[in-house]
N, C-alpha and C positions, 0 to 999 in steps of 0.2 A: 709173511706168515710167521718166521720164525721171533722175528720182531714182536710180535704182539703176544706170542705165546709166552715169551720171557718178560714183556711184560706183566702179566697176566699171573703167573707163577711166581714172578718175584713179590707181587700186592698180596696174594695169599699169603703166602709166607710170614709176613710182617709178625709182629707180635698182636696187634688189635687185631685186624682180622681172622689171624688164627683163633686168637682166643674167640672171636664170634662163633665161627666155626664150630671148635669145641664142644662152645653152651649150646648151639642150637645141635647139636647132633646130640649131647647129654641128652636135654629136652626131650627129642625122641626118643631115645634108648631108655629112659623113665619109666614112662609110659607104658613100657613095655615087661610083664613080671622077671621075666628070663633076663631081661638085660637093666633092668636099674640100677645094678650094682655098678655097671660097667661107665651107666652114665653118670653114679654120683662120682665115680673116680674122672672123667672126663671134668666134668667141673673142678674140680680142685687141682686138675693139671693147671685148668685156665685162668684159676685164681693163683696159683702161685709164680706163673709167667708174669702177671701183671705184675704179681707182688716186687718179683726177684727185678723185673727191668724198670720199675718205675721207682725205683728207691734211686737215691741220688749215688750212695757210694758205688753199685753194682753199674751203673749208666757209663758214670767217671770212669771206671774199670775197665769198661768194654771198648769207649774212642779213644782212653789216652793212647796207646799204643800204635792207632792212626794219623792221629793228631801231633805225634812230637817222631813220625819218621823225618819227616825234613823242617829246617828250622825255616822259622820266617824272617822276610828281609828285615833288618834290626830301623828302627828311627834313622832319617838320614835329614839330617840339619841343612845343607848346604852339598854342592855340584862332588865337592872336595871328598865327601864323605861316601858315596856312591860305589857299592860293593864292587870290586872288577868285571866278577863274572856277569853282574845286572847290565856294567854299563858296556859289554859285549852283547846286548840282547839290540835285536831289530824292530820285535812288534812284542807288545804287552798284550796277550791273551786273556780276554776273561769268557770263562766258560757259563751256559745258561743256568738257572737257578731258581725260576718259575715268576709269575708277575698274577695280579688282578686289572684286567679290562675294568678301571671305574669311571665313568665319567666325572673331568670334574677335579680328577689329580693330576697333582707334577706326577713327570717320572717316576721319581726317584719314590713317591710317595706309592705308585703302584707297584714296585720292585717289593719282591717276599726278603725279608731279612736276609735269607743267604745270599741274594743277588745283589743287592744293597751293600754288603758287607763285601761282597766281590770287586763290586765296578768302584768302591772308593779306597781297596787298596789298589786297582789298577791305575787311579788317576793321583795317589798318592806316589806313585812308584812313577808317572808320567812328567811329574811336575821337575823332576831332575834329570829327561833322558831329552830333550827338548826334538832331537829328529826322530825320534822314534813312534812309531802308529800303531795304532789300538785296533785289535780284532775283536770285534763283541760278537757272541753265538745263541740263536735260540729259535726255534720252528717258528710258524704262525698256527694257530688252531681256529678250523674254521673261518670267521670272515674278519677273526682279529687282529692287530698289528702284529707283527712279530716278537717273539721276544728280544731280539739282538735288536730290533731298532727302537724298543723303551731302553733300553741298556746303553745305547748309543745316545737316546736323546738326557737318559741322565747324567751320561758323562759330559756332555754340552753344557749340561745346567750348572757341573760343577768345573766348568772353566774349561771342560776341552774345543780346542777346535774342529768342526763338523769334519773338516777335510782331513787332518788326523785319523778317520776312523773308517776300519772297514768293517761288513759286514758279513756274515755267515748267518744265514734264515732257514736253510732246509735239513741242516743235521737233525737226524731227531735223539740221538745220544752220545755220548764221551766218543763213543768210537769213531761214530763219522764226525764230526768235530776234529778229530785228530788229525784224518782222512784229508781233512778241507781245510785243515790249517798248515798240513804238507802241501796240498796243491797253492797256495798263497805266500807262503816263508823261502819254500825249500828246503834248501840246505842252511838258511840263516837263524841264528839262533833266537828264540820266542824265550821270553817270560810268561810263566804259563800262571793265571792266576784263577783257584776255587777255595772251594772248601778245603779246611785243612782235614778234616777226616774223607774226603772223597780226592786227594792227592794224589794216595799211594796207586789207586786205580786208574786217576787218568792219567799218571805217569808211566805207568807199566801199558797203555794201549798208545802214550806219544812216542816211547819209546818203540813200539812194534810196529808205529807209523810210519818211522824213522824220522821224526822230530828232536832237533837237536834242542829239550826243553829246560827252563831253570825253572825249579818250585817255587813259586811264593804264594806260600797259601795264607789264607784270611780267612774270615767268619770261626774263629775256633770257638769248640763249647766245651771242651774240657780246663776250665779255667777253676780250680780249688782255692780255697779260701787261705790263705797264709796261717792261719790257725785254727785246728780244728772245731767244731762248733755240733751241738745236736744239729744242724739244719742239714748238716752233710748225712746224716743217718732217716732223712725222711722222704718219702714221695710226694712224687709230684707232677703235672701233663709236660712239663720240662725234659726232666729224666727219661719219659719215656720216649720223646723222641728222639735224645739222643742214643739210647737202645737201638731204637728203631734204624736211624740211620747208620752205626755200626754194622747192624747185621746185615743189612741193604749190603752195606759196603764190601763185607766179608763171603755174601753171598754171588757178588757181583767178580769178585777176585777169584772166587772159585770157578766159576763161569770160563772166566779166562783162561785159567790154569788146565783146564780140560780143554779149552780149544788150542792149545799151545799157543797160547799169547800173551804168557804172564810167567 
């Protein structure tokens, strides 16, 4: 119950469907002589929420700070080059990221861009640790595969061995993930691979899982232009999601930090 409640309350939240909210409650309060005043202000709340988060430079503002707490593993050429602490890790975590059920595609081709963006720094980071095996994590919804075994099967497609790979299918978020990749590791050290704006959070819940984890996070969107340009001063359905998953993120930390687990 508490499960779906915090899901539930963290989707309102968002920036878009807040802002729906908003309009359709202006809408009403219009309508209404005593309160139209109330709902042309409700509108222009909802219009300047879009405004402020879907502009690029405000979006940038909001993940970098997510985004460059921990660095990511740098290029590694050859065995030789292989950071110490990586190549003390046992199992390369990649946490779920969402997929499309399409009939019809590869893997890799149904994985949503953050998972994509996951499972090919995990198999990037595999390609130099040669005994080490891959955790891939993701529920099934309904009567469909799982997420961890499209995760799995795109890591096959880009060169992993099936027998390499374990799976995790019933977490349904970062925390039981953590949970379930303590019962699998132990005490051994994981490379823990996501989002680099959704890091800081599954790091502070591996850490209260007592997961001994190393960051390597991947899919960043906070990535600026080397020279400024108008295009950094405009909006865009980009921006806004990087908004969105900031605040998701911040709102998810805070979550924790009230259950004393952050």
């Amino acid at each position: 119950m508490l499960f779906w409640l915090k899901k539930s309350l963290s989707y309102w939240l968002m920036p878009l469907p807040l802002c729906l909210v908003l309009i359709v409650a202006a809408w009403i309060l219009t309508r209404t002589e005593k309160r139209a005043r109330v709902g042309r202000r409700l509108i222009a709340a909802a219009g300047v929420i879009l405004l402020l988060l879907g502009n690029a430079t405000v979006s940038m503002w909001l993940v970098r700070p997510l985004e460059t707490l921990y660095p990511a593993i740098p290029e590694i050429r050859s065995a030789n080059e292989v950071p110490p602490e990586l190549d003390a890790c046992q199992f390369v975590v990649v946490l779920g990221g969402g997929y499309g059920d399409t009939s019809g595609l590869s893997a890799t081709n149904q994985l949503s861009p953050s998972a994509l963006a996951r499972v090919v720094e995990a198999v990037r980071i595999l390609r130099f640790l040669p005994d080490v095996r891959l955790i891939v994590s993701g529920p099934a919804e309904d009567d469909r595969p799982s997420l961890a075994s499209v995760l799995a099967q795109a890591a096959v497609s880009l060169g992993v061995d099936r027998s390499r790979i374990l799976l995790i299918d019933t977490a349904r978020d970062t925390e039981d993930e953590s949970n379930a990749v303590k019962a699998l590791a132990g005490d051994l050290r994981v490379a823990l691979v996501t989002s680099a704006w959704h890091m800081p959070r599954a790091m502070a819940l591996f850490r209260n899982a007592q997961v001994d984890a190393l960051p390597c996070p991947a899919d960043f969107s906070a990535r600026p232009n080397v020279e400024f340009s108008l295009k950094d001063l405009g909006w865009d359905s980009e921006s806004l999601e990087r908004s969105t998953n900031a605040i998701h993120e911040r709102l998810g930390y805070l979550w924790l930090r009230l259950r004393g687990k952050a």
